[in-house]
N, C-alpha and C positions, 0 to 999 in steps of 0.2 A: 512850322515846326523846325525849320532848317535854321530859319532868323535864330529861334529860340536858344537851339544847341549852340549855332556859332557864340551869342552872347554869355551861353556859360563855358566856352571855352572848350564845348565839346564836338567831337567830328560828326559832320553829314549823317543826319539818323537813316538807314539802311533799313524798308521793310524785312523784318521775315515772312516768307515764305512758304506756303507747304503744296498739297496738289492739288492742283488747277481743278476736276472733279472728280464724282465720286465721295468729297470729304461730308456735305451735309448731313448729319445725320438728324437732324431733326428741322422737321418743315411744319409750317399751319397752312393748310389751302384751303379756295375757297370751293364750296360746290353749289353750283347752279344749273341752269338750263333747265330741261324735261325729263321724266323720269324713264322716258324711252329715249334719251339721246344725253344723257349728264355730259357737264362738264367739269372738272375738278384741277387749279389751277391758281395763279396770281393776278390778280388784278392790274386792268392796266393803268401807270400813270397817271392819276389825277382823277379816274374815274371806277366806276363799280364795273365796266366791262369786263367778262374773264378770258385771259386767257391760257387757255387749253392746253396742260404740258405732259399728256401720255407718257414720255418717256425722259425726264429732266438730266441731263448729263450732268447736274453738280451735284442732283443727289446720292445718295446710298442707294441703290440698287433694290433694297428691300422697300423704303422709303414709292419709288415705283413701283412695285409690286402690291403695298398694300394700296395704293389708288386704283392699280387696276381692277383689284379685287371690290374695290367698293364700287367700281362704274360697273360690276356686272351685276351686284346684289341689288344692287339701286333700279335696274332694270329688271330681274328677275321679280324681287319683291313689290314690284309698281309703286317706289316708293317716291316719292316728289321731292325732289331737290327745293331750296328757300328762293323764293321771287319779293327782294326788296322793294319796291314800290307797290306789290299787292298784300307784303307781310304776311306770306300766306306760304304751303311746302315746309316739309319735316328737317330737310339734313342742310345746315347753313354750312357747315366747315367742317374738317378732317386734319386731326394733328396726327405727328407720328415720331414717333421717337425709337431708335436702333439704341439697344443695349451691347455694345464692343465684344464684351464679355462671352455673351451667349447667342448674337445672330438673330436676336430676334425683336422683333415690333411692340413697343407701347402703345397702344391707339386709342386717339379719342376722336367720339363723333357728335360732333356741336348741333343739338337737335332744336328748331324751332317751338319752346315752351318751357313748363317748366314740370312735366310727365313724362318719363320717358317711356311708358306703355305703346303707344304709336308707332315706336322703334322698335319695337321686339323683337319680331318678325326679321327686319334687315339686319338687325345685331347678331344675331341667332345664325343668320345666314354669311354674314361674314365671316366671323369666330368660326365656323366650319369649314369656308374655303380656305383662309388662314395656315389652321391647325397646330403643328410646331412651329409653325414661326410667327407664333403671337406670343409676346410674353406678359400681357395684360390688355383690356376690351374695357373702356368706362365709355356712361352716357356723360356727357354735360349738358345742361338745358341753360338756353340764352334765350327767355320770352321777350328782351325788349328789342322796341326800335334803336339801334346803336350799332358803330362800327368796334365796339370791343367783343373779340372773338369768343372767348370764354365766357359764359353767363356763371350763375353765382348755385346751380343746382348740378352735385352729383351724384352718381351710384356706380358702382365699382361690378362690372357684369360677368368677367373672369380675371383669373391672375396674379400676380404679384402686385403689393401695396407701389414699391416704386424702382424705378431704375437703378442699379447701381452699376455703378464707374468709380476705377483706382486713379484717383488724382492724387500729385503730390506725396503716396507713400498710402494714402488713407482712403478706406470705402465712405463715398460721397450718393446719397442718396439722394433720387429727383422724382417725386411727386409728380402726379401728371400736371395740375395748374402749378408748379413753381418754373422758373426759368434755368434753362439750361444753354449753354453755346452749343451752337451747331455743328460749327467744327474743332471737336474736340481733339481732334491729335496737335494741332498748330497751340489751341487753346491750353492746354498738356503743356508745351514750351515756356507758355507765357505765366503760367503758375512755377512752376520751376524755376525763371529768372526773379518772379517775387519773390521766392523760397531763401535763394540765397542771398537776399539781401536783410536777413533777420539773422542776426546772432545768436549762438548760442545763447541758453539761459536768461532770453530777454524776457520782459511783459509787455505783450502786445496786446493792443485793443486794433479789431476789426471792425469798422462799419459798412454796412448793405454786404453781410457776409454770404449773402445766397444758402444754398447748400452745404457749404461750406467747403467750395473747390480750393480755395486757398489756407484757411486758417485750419480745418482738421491735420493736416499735412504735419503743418509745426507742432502741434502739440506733445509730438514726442521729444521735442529735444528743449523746448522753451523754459522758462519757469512758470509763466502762465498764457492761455490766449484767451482773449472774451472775445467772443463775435457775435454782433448787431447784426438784427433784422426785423422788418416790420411784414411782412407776406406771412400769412398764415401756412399755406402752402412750402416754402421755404423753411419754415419755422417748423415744421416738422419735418422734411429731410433732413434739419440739420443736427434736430432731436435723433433720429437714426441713426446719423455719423457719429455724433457724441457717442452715443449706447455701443456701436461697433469698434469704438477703441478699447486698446488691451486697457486693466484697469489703472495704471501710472501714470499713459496720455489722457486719460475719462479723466482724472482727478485734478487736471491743470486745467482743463477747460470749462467753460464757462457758458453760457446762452442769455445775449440782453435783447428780451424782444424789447419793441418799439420804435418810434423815429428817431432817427439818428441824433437830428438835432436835437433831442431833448434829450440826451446822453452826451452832452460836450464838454461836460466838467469830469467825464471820467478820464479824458487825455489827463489829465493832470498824473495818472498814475501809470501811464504807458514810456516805457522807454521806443516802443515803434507803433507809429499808428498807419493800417493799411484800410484804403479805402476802396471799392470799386460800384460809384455809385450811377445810377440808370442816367439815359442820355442829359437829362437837365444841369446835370452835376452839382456837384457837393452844395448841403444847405447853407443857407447865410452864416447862421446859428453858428454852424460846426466848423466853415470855414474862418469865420472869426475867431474860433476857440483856439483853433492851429494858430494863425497868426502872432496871436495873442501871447501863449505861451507852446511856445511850439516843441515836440516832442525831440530824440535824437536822432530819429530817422522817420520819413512819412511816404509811404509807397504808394503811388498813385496809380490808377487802371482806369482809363477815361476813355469811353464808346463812342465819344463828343468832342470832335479835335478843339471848338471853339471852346465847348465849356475847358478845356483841360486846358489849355494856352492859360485860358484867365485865370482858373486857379493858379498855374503853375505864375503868373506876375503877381497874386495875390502872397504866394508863400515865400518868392525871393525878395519881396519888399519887405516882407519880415523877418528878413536875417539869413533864410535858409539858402544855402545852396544846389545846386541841380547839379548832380553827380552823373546822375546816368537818364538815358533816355531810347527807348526801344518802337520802334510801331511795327504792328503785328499783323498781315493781311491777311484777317480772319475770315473775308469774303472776296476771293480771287472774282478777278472780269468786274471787279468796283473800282470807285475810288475810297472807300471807305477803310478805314485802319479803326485799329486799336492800339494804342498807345498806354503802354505802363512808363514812368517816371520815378527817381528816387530822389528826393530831396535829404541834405545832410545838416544837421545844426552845427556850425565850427564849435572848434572846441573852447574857443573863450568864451561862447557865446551863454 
């Protein structure tokens, strides 16, 4: 990244910053062991062993609390934790998500099948230890053998449809299976530096617009934004956000579900194309299409130092220039950044 800046003439990129812990607010863990002794926690390194985090100093506070609460129900309820090599046990994982707003818990509990009947009992009994500080109790059922934590069955067992958080000016709503950053106040800065790189009264097109942490935001001051998504889950929070702008910013914006790449001739009509796509980075398809005829400005958010380097040699070989460049340490005690980037089309170009 340093190589990179110096070649576009710009200074030493400078992580930001924010606190060290407490910022987590949202975790997936796993649970395992016995139902008189759970354990609930992250896997080590390379393998399915858990290890055991009772009291995580990076998380939220509340984030520990609803684990605790689930290691007593788990035992009160005699309810069997999931054993991978017998594929056998009710509760495989535990997500959790803190709402800023209101101090309280999204919870999901990833159950071994695809009934959540079996669960009753521990649901029932958690949501009670809980109390106010639940602000939503869904089952998910995952009946296969697989390391993806969500399976594809829900039911919604108390609470609000989905989280909501003020990003960027705008209420951004998050479904329990859509993706949210974890830590959102650092995450908050870095939507804000993409903010201001949109001009007034531009047409911006969005791709892998999530919830729409970043593009609901502009919709007040733009002329238009369309933002891409292919998550169902996503695709309905961002339905949410749409519906909760006043009606002037609702009428500018726009919703393209589908894959990205097969929406790469809509650059054709954006003066700013923002992208922030999952670790693999940008499609072939799409990045071609940038190259190809490349928009006036193209904001980039890459999870993926490698994949974003090579975009970012992909887009300066076609003209554009690297104006700005930020990495964001969105997981302090890593080495892991996020990096947003802005590329500029000169003006003869």
């Amino acid at each position: 990244m340093t190589a990179l800046a110096r070649e576009a003439g710009l200074a030493a990129p400078v992580p930001v910053e924010g606190a060290p812990f407490g910022y987590r607010l949202r975790a997936r863990l796993a649970v395992r062991g016995r139902a008189t002794s759970p354990k609930i926690g992250l896997f080590q390194e390379g393998s399915h062993r858990i290890a055991d985090i009772p009291r995580c100093p990076i998380h939220h506070s509340l984030v520990n609390d609803v684990a605790t609460e689930l290691r007593r129900t788990i035992r009160a309820t005699g309810t069997p934790p999931y054993a991978e090599q017998a594929h056998r046990g009710l509760v495989r994982y535990l997500q959790v998500v803190v709402e800023r707003r209101s101090g309280r818990a999204q919870v999901v509990v990833v159950g071994n099948g695809d009934d959540p009947e079996p669960l009753r009992p521990l649901l029932a009994a958690l949501a009670d230890a809980l109390e106010d500080r639940l602000h939503s109790l869904w089952w998910n059922g995952q009946p296969a053998r697989t390391n993806a934590i969500l399976g594809p069955h829900w039911e919604k067992v108390r609470g609000e449809d989905a989280v909501r958080e003020s990003l960027g000016g705008a209420d951004v709503f998050f479904p329990p299976g859509a993706f949210g950053q974890a830590n959102l106040d650092l995450a908050e800065r870095m939507v804000a530096e993409v903010a201001a790189w949109v001009p007034d009264e531009a047409r911006v097109l969005e791709f892998h617009a999530g919830c729409g942490a970043i593009g609901l935001g502009l919709a007040r001051r733009v002329a238009r934004i369309v933002m891409n998504e292919v998550s169902t889950a996503a695709l309905h929070g961002l339905a949410l956000g749409r519906d909760a702008l006043a009606p002037e910013a609702r009428a500018r914006a726009a919703i393209l579900p589908g894959e990205a790449g097969t929406h790469a001739d809509a650059i054709a009509e954006a003066d700013v194309v923002i992208a922030d796509p999952p670790r693999k980075g940008l499609e072939e398809r799409l990045l071609a299409a940038l190259s190809a005829r490349p928009p006036r400005r193209v904001a980039l958010v890459s999870c993926n130092l490698a994949a974003g380097l090579r975009e970012a040699r992909r887009l300066r070989a076609a003209g554009l220039t690297l104006a700005a460049l930020t990495p964001y340490a969105l997981f302090p005690h890593t080495e892991h950044v996020e990096t947003v980037a802005l590329f500029e089309r000169p003006a003869a170009v």
